[in-house]
DOTIKE-592876 format. One record per residue (C-alpha): residue number from 1; residue in one letter; x, y, z. Coordinates in nm, 2 decimals, always signed. Example, Ala and Ser with C-alpha at 12.3 -4.5 7.8 and 13.67 -1.06 7.14 Angstrom:
BEGIN
   nr  rest      px      py      pz
    1     a   +1.23   -0.45   +0.78
    2     s   +1.37   -0.11   +0.71
***
This chain:
BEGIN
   nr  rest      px      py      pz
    1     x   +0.68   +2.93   -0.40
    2     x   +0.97   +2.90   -0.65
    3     x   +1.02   +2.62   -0.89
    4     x   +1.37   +2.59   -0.80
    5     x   +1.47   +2.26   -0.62
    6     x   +1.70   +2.24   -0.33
    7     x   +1.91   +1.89   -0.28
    8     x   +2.05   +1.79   +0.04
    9     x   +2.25   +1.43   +0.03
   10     x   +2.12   +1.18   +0.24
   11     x   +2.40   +0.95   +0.35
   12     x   +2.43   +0.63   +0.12
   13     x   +2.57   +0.35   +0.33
   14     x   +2.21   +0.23   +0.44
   15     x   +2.04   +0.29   +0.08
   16     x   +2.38   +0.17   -0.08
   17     x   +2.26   -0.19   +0.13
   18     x   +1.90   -0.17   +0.11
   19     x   +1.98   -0.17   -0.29
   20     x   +2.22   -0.46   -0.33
   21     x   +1.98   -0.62   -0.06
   22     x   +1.65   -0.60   -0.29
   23     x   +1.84   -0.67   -0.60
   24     x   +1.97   -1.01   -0.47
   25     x   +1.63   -1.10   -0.34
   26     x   +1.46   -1.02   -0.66
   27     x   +1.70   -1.21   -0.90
   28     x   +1.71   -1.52   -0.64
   29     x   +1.30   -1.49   -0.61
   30     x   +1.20   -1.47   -0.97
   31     x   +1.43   -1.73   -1.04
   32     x   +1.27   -1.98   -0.81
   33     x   +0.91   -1.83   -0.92
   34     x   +0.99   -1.91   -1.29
   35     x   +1.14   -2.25   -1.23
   36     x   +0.83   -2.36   -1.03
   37     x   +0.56   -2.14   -1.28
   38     x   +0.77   -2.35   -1.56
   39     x   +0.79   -2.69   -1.40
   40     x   +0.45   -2.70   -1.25
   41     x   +0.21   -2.36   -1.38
   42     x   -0.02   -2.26   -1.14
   43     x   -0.03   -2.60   -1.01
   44     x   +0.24   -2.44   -0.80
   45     x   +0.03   -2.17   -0.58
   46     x   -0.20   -2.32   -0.37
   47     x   -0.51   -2.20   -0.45
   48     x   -0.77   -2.43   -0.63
   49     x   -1.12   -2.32   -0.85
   50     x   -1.33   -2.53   -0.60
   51     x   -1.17   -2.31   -0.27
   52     x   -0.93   -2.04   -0.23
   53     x   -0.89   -1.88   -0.55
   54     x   -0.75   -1.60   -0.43
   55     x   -0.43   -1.63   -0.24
   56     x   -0.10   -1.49   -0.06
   57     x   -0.02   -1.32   -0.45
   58     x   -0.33   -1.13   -0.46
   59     x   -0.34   -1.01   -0.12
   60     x   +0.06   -0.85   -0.16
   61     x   -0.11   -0.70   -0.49
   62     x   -0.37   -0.49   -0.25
   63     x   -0.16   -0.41   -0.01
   64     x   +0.12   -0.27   -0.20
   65     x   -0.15   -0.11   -0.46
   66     x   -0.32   +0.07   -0.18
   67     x   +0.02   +0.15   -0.01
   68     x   +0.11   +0.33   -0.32
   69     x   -0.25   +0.54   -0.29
   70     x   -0.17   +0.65   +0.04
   71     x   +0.18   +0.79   -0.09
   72     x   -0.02   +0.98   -0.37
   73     x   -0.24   +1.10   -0.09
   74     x   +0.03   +1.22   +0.13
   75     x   +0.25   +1.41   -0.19
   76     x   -0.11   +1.56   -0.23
   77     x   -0.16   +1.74   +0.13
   78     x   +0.16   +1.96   -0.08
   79     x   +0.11   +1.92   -0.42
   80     x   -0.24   +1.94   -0.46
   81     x   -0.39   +2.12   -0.12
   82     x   -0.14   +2.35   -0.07
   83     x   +0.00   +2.23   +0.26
   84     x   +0.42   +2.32   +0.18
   85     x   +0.51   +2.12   +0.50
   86     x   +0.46   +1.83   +0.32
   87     x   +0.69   +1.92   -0.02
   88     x   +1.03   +1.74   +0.18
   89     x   +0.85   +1.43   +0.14
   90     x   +0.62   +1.46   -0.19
   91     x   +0.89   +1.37   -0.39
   92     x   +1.02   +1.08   -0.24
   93     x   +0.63   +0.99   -0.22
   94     x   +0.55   +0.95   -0.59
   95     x   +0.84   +0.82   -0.63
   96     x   +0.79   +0.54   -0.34
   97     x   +0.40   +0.53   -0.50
   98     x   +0.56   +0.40   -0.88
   99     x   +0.76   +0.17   -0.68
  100     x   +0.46   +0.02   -0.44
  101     x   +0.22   -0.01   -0.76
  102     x   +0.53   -0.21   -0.98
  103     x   +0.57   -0.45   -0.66
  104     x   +0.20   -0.48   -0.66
  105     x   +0.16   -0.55   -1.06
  106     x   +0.41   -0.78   -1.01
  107     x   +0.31   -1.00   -0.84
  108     x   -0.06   -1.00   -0.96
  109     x   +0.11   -1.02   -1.31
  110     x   +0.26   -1.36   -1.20
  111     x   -0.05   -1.51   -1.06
  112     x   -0.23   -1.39   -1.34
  113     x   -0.04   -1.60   -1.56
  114     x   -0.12   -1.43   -1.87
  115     x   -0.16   -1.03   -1.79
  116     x   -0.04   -0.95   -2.16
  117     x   -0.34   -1.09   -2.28
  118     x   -0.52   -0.76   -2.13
  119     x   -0.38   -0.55   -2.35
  120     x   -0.60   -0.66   -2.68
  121     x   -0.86   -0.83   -2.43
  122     x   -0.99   -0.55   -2.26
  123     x   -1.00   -0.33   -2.57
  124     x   -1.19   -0.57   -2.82
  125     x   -1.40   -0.68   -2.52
  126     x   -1.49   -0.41   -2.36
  127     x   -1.66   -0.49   -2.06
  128     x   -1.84   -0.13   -1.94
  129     x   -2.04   -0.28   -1.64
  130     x   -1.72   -0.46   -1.51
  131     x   -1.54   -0.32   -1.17
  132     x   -1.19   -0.49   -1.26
  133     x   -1.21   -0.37   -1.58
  134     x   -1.28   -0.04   -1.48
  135     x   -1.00   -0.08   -1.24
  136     x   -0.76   -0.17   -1.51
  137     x   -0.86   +0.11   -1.74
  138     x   -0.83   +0.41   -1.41
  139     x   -0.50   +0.16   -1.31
  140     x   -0.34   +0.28   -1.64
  141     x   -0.46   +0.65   -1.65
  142     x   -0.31   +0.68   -1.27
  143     x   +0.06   +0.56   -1.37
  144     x   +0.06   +0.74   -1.70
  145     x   -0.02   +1.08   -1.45
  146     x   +0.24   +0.98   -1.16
  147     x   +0.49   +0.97   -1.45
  148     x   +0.42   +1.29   -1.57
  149     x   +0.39   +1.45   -1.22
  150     x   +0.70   +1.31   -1.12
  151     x   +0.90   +1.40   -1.44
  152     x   +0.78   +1.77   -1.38
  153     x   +0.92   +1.78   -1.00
  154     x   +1.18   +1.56   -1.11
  155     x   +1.28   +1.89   -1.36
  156     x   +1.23   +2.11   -1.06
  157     x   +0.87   +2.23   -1.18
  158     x   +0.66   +2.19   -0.88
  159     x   +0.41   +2.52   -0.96
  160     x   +0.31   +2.56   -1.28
  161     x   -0.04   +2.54   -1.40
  162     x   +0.06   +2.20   -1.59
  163     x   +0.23   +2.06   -1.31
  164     x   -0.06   +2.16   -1.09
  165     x   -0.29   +2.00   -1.28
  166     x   -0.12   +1.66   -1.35
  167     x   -0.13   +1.69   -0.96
  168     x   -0.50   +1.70   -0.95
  169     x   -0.50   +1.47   -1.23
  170     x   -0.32   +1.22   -1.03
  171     x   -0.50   +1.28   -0.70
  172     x   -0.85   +1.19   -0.87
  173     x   -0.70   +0.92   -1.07
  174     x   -0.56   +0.71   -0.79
  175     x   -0.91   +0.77   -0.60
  176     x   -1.10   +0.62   -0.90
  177     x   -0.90   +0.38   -0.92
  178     x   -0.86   +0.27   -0.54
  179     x   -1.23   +0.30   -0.56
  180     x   -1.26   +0.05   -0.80
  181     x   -1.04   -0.18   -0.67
  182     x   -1.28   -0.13   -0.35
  183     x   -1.59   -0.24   -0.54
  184     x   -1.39   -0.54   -0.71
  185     x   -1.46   -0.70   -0.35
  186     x   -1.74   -0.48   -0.27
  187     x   -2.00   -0.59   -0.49
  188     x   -1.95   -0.97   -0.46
  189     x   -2.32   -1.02   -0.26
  190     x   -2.25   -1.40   -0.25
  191     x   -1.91   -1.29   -0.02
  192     x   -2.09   -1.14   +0.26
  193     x   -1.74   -1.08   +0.41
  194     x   -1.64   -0.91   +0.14
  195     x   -2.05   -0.74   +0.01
  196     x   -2.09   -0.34   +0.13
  197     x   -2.08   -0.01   -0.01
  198     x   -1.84   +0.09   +0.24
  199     x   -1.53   -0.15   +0.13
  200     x   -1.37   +0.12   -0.10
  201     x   -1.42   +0.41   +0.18
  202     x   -1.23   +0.11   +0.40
  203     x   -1.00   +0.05   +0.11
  204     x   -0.90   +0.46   +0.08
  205     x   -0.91   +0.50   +0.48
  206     x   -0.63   +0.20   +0.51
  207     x   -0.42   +0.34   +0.20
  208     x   -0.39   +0.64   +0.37
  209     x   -0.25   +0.48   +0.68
  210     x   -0.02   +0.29   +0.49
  211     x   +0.13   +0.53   +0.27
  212     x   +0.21   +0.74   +0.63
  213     x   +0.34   +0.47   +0.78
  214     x   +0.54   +0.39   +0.48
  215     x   +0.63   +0.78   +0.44
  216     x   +0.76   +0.76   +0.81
  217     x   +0.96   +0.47   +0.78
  218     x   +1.15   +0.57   +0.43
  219     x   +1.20   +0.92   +0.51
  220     x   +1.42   +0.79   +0.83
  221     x   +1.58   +0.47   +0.61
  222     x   +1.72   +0.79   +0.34
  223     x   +1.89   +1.00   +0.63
  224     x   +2.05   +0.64   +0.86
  225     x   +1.75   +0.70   +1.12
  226     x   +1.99   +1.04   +1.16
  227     x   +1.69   +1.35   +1.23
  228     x   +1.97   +1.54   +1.27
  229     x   +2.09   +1.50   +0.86
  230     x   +1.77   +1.61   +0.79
  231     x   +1.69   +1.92   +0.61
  232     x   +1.50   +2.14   +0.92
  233     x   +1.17   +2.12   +0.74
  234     x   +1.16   +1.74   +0.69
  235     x   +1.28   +1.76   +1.06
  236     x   +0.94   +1.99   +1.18
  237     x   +0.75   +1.79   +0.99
  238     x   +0.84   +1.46   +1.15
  239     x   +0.86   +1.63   +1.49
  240     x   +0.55   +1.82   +1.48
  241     x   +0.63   +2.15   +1.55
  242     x   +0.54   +2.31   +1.24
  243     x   +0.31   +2.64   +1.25
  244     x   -0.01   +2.44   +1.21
  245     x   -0.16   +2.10   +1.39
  246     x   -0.27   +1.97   +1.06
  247     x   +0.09   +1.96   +0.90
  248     x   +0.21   +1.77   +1.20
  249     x   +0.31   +1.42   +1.10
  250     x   +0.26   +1.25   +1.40
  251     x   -0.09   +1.38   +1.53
  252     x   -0.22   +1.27   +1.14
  253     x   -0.06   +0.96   +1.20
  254     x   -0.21   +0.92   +1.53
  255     x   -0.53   +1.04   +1.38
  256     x   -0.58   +0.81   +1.07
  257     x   -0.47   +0.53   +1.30
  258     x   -0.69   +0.55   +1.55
  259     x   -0.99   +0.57   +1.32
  260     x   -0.86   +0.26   +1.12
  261     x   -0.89   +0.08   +1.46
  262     x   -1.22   +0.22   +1.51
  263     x   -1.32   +0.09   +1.15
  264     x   -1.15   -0.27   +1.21
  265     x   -1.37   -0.29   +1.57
  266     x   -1.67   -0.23   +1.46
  267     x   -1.66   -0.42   +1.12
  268     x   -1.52   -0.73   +1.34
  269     x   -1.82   -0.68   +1.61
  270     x   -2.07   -0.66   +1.30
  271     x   -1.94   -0.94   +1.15
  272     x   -1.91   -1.18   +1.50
  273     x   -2.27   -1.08   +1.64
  274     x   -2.43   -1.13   +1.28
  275     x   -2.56   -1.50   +1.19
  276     x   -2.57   -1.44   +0.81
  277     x   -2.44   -1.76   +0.62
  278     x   -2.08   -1.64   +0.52
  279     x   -2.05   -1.41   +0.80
  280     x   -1.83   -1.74   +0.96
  281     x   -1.53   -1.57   +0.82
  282     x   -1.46   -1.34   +1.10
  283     x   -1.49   -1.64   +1.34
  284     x   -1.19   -1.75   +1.12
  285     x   -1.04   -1.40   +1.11
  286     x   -1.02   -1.35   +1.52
  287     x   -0.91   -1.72   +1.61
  288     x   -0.60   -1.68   +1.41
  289     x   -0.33   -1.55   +1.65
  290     x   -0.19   -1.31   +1.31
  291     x   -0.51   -1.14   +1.40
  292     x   -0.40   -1.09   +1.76
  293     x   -0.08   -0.97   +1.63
  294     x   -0.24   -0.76   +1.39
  295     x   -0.43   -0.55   +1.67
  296     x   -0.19   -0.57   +1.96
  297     x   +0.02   -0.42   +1.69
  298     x   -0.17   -0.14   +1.61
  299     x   -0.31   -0.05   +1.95
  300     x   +0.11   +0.02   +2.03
  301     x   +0.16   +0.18   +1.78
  302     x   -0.15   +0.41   +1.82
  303     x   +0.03   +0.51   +2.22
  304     x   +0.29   +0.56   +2.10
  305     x   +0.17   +0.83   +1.83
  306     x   -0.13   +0.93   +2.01
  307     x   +0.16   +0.98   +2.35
  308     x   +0.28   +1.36   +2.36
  309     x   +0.59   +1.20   +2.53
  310     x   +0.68   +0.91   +2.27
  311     x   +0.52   +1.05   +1.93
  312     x   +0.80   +1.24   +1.87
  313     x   +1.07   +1.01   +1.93
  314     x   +1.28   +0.86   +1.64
  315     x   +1.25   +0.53   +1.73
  316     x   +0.88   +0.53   +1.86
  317     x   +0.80   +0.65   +1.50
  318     x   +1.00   +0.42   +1.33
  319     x   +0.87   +0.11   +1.58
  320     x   +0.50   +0.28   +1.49
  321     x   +0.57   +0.26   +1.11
  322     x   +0.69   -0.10   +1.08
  323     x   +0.42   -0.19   +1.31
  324     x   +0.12   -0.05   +1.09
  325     x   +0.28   -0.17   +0.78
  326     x   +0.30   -0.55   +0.93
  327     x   -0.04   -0.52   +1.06
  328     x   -0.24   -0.36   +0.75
  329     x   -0.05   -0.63   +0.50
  330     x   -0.20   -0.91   +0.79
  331     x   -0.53   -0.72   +0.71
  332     x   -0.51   -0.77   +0.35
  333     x   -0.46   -1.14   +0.39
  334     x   -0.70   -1.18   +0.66
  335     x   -0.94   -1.01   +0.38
  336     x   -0.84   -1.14   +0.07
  337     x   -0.86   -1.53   +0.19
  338     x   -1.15   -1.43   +0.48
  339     x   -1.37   -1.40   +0.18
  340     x   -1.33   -1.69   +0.08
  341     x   -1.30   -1.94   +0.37
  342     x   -1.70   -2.02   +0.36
  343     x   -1.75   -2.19   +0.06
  344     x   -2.05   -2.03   -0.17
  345     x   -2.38   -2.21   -0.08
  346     x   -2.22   -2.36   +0.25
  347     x   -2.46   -2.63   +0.32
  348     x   -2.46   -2.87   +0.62
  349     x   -2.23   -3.12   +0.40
  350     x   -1.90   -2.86   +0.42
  351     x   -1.76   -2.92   +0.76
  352     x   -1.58   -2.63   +0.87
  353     x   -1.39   -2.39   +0.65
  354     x   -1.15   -2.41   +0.34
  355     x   -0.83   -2.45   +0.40
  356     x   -0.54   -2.32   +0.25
  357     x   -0.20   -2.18   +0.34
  358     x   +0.09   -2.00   +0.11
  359     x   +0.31   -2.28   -0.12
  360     x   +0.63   -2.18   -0.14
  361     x   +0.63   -1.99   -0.52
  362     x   +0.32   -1.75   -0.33
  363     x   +0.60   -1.65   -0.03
  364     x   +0.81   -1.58   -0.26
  365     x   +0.60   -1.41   -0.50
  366     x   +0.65   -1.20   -0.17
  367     x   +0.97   -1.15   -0.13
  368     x   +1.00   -1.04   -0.51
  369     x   +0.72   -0.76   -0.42
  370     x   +0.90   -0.68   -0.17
  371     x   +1.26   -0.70   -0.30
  372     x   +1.15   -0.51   -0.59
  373     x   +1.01   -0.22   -0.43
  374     x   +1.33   -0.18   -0.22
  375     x   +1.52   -0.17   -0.52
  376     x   +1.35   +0.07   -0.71
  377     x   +1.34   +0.32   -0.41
  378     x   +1.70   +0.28   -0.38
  379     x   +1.76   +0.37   -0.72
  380     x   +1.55   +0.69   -0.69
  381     x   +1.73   +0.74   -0.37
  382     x   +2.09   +0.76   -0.53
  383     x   +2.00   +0.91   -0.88
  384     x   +1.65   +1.14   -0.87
  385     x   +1.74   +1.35   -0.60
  386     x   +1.42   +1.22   -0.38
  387     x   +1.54   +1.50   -0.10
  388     x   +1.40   +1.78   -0.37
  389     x   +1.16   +2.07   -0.22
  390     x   +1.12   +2.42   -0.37
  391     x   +1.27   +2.66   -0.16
  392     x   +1.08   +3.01   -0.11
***
């Protein structure tokens, strides 16, 4: 495989609005966040020490932190296992995964309140039986290696030994780190919705879904939802008639979805038929009608990938993609706040479960997330040449 890059120009009219679209909602968002984190400090979310701790901003943290695992995953199938059907969309994948984890940091950073603080805390303090600061530490080796990796492709070096190693540098990074994350939630035994050694498996499984269904959705968004602009391996890949079955977009879509379902059923049945104090939370979790959106959701979008006759379709991919993305970010608030519905040490005194819903500084904590993420891909999308693959 050569180390020289081919470019082919995606049109611009649809990135040229998806840019001026996040930079508007970013400069309008963080203006109202600072106003109300001014005016009111975190008096303004609506989360409180004796309930919800843990709100809408944390849960847009996971999901756009474990989003931006599953695009590391799917540059690795090319970049680190060897699979060159996946190098149209490896660089647009790292790329989209620095974008995902700065949406994610953000909005964490805001609810934090005072993230700088970490950077003399955790090193004078060194907490060495502590998940989250575990997490922070892999958090930080992970970017520093997606920066490098992506500077190498970014110089058309895709091959050499030192780009092949950031590679696997990166790939066991972001698992570490993912991991982590995982047992940030897993280990909390007085969260039975939360407790279990499985969470970070979970945690990984879900990323992975996410970064395809986000790899799906942007690599249509960069050509206008035009297959036809694209290069003809981006096109095979997306189509599935590549040489092998296991380079086929759309039966690992199908794949990793319907195994996520799987996972979400019988976590959900566990969780109803068990009477464990705390275990309450998925009563909570199905009598929401998001959940019912959540898994209707995924269930058509698992026909139409699993469907010879629709999976290959433009639209049923692109219907697919939005789908799982809306659903797994449902999941990550369904998680985040599940946990903590049942208040610790329930007794017969708490009637029902702790209520809490979004203020308006946490949805738009949101739509800064989001706004920035678009942004940032945009800009990779019009100056780094994010349609880069070696040629043979």
């Amino acid at each position: 495989m050569s180390n020289t890059a081919s470019t082919t120009a995606a049109p611009s009219g649809l990135v040229n609005t998806i840019a001026l679209a996040g930079i508007a909602g970013a400069v309008i968002s963080v203006v109202l966040v600072l106003m109300s984190l001014l005016g009111e400090g975190h008096a303004s979310f609506n989360t409180t020490s004796d309930g919800v701790v843990w709100g809408l901003p944390v849960a847009t943290y996971v999901f756009f932190v474990l989003t931006s695992t599953g695009l590391t995953f799917v540059a690795s199938f090319g970049m680190v296992f060897g699979i060159k059907e996946f190098y149209p969309v490896a660089k647009r994948c790292v790329w989209l995964a620095l974008a995902t984890l700065i949406a994610g940091f953000t909005s964490l950073a805001f609810e934090l309140g005072h993230p700088f603080r970490m950077l003399w805390a955790i090193p004078t303090s060194f907490q060495i039986v502590s998940p989250m600061n575990w997490m922070g530490v892999l958090y930080l080796t992970y970017v520093v290696f997606l920066l490098l990796k992506f500077q190498k492709i970014n110089a058309g070096d895709w091959d050499s030994p030192a780009s092949k190693k950031l590679g696997i540098a990166s790939f066991i990074a972001v698992i570490l780190a993912h991991s982590m994350l995982g047992m940030v939630f897993g280990m909390m035994a007085m969260r039975p919705f939360w407790f279990g050694g499985m969470i970070p498996v979970y945690f990984l499984l879900t990323a992975l879904l996410s970064g395809i269904a986000l790899t799906v959705l942007m690599s249509y968004v960069a050509y206008g939802f035009n297959r036809d602009a694209m290069p003809p391996a981006l096109q095979d890949l997306l189509k599935g008639t590549t040489s092998t079955l296991y380079a086929s977009m759309p039966v690992i879509f199908a794949t990793v979805l319907g195994i996520t379902i799987l996972a979400l059923t019988t976590r959900t049945a566990t969780g109803l038929w068990s009477h464990q104090d705390g275990f309450q939370a998925f009563d909570w979790m199905v009598a929401s009608p998001w959940f019912a959106i959540e898994v209707i959701g995924m269930l058509v979008a698992f026909f139409l990938m699993a469907n010879p006759g629709t999976r290959a379709g433009v639209g049923s991919q692109v219907v697919a993609a939005v789908l799982v993305l809306v659903g797994l970010f449902i999941g990550r608030y369904e998680f985040v706040v599940g946990g903590q519905v049942v208040p610790v040490f329930k007794g017969a005194w708490v009637d029902g479960f702790v209520q809490y819903a979004p203020s308006l500084t946490e949805w738009m904590l949101l739509v800064l997330s989001i706004s920035l993420c678009l942004a940032i891909y945009a800009f990779g999308e019009k100056k780094l040449r994010l349609t880069d693959a070696p040629v043979s």
